[in-house]
Steps between C-alpha positions, in 0.01 A plus 500: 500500500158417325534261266338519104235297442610328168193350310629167352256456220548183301337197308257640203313349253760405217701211473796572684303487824726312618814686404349785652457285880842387505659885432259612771622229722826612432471881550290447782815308681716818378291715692482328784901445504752658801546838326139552376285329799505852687435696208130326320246313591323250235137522412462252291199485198488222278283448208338144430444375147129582462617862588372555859751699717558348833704677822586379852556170597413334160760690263788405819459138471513553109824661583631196756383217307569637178177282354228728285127481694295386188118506669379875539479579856147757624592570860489903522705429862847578531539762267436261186389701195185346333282463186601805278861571573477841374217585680590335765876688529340843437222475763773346781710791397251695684515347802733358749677222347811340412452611124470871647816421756762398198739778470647352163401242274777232389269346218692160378221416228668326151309484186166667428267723745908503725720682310337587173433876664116389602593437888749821482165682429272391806860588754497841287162573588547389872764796493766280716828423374567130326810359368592485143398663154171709443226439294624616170877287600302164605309552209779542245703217680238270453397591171740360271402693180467831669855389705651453155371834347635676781865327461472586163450894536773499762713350233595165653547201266334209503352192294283557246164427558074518389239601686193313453107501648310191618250674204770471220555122634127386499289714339566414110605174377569603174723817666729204756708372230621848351585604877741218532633541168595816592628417854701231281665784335552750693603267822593144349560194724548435778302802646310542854117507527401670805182661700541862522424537865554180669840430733691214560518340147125419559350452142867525298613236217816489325428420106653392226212424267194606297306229698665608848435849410129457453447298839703773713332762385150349549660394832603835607187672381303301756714690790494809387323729222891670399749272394838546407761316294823512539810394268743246611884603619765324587628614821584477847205608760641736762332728760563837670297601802412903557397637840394855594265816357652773326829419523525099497772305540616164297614176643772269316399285260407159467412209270266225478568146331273221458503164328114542341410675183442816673441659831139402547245501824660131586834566437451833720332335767631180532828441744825403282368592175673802470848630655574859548833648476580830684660671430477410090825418309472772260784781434509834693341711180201230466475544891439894501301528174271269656462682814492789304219384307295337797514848642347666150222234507427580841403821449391468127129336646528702829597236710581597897623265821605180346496325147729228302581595169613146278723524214601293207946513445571370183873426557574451122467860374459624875192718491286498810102444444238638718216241572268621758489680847303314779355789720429229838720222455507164719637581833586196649847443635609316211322716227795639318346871606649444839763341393673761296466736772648293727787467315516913452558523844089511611382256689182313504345713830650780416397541133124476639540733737675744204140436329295612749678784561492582124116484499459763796762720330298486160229561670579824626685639183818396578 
């Protein structure tokens, strides 16, 4: 049987470069497990820092050693994809190459330029399938005003919240105090300052002041030009994974606890700060509307393949919150992705192999 070449493209230029090395490291061991080994073949692509997109031998020792390569590398040889990546991709696409052998893409890109719908364009126009959301569903997902808008017409509750520019941040002195006056009223304290398009908690501050206010937003307009703030809930933080196209499916759910103020990039990302619990602790009801609601969200921004939709439960009054869906979320084998699949009944090799399989299916129409 001839195996599919699966084009492992991973690194990028945002800062969860790393992130993104350790869930290709990960899938990259799924493929090659017992029941997948006969079925793909890896062709791996990884993308340094600076942006220069790099295949053969360099991108495989990325994958063993699981260290980033941080000086740009100008050898044409071995299939290594130079100087303007675009260019570069489009022109090899013409030719004999491992860019023109891939048979489907497995992009594992977080943050900006990886899952914010801008890769999802360049596989589109190389007409071969890739896993996960479109353009218009990375974009959404990533997006968290347009993510919000979209929750809202598909009538699923959640915080209230302002949308802000980096404009209405720096542009008038006289106009900043009035904006967080009114962000004061509307929101109150404590409330959650965040870039619109950035992942990981990168650029986020819990306030509880006029003075913290000011310095988070002038903080978060130096990520991004759309901002967001959010108002502060008391809740529990739980998580519901969704896998397929048209007709997904949704794991069980789970929760996340930590001892910091809130779930930020070094509580994420650092071992022991957080515990997950799956599945959560949460009655039956909570447990279906939530699934229920992961599966709305899903298709409210178009999602497809994979996504994690998070949730706030606020176990006084029980309602259920919607937070935000994460169209490419970390994919190593702790990342609670994974992990709630596993414990639906999925395992780790075959819940990448379910992917892959999803991509060629919505490829052809399926």
């Amino acid at each position: 049987m001839t195996k599919l070449r699966v084009g492992l493209l991973f690194g990028g230029r945002s800062g969860e470069h790393e992130v993104s090395i350790n869930s290709a490291r990960a899938i990259a061991k799924a493929l090659s497990a017992e029941q997948n080994a006969s079925k793909y073949e890896i062709l791996p692509f990884y993308i340094q820092k600076d942006g220069r997109w790099l295949a053969g031998e360099a991108p495989q020792k990325v994958l063993e050693s699981g260290i980033p390569l941080l000086e740009a590398q100008e050898s044409t040889s071995d299939g290594q994809l130079t100087s303007n990546p675009q260019t570069q991709i489009l022109s090899q696409w013409q030719s004999p190459s491992q860019v023109a052998q891939v048979d489907v893409w497995f992009p594992i890109l977080h943050g900006p330029n990886g899952e914010d719908g801008t890769i999802q364009g360049l596989l589109t126009l190389m007409q071969v399938p890739f896993v996960g959301s479109g353009v218009l569903g990375s974009a959404m997902g990533m997006d968290k005003i347009a993510m919000k808008m979209a929750f809202e017409q598909a009538g699923l509750p959640q915080v209230k919240y302002k949308a802000l520019t980096r404009a209405q941040v720096w542009s008038n002195p006289c106009v900043f105090p009035k904006l967080c006056d009114e962000i004061e009223a509307t929101l109150g304290y404590p409330a959650f300052v965040k870039p619109a398009n950035l992942g990981s908690s990168v650029g986020i501050a819990k306030v509880r002041s006029r003075p913290e206010l000011e310095a988070a937003l002038d903080n978060a307009a130096s990520y991004d030009r759309r901002l967001i703030v959010e108002a502060g809930v008391v809740a529990r933080e739980v998580e519901c994974a969704v896998l397929g196209n048209d007709h997904p499916q949704a794991s069980v759910v789970g929760e996340i606890s930590y001892d910091s103020d809130f779930y930020d990039y070094e509580t994420k990302y650092t071992e022991g700060k957080a515990d997950l619990l799956i599945p959560a602790r949460i009655p039956d009801a909570i447990v279906r509307q939530i699934q229920d609601m992961a599966l709305q969200a899903f298709a409210a921004v178009d999602a497809a393949g994979l996504a994690r939709v998070d949730f706030f439960y606020v176990e006084a009054t029980k309602e259920v919150l919607i937070n935000e869906i994460n169209t490419l979320p970390g994919f190593t084998a702790t990342s609670m992705y994974p992990q709630l699949w596993e414990h639906s009944g999925v395992s780790f090799p075959e819940l990448v192999d379910q992917l892959v399989q999803f991509a060629i299916a919505r490829q052809s129409g399926k």
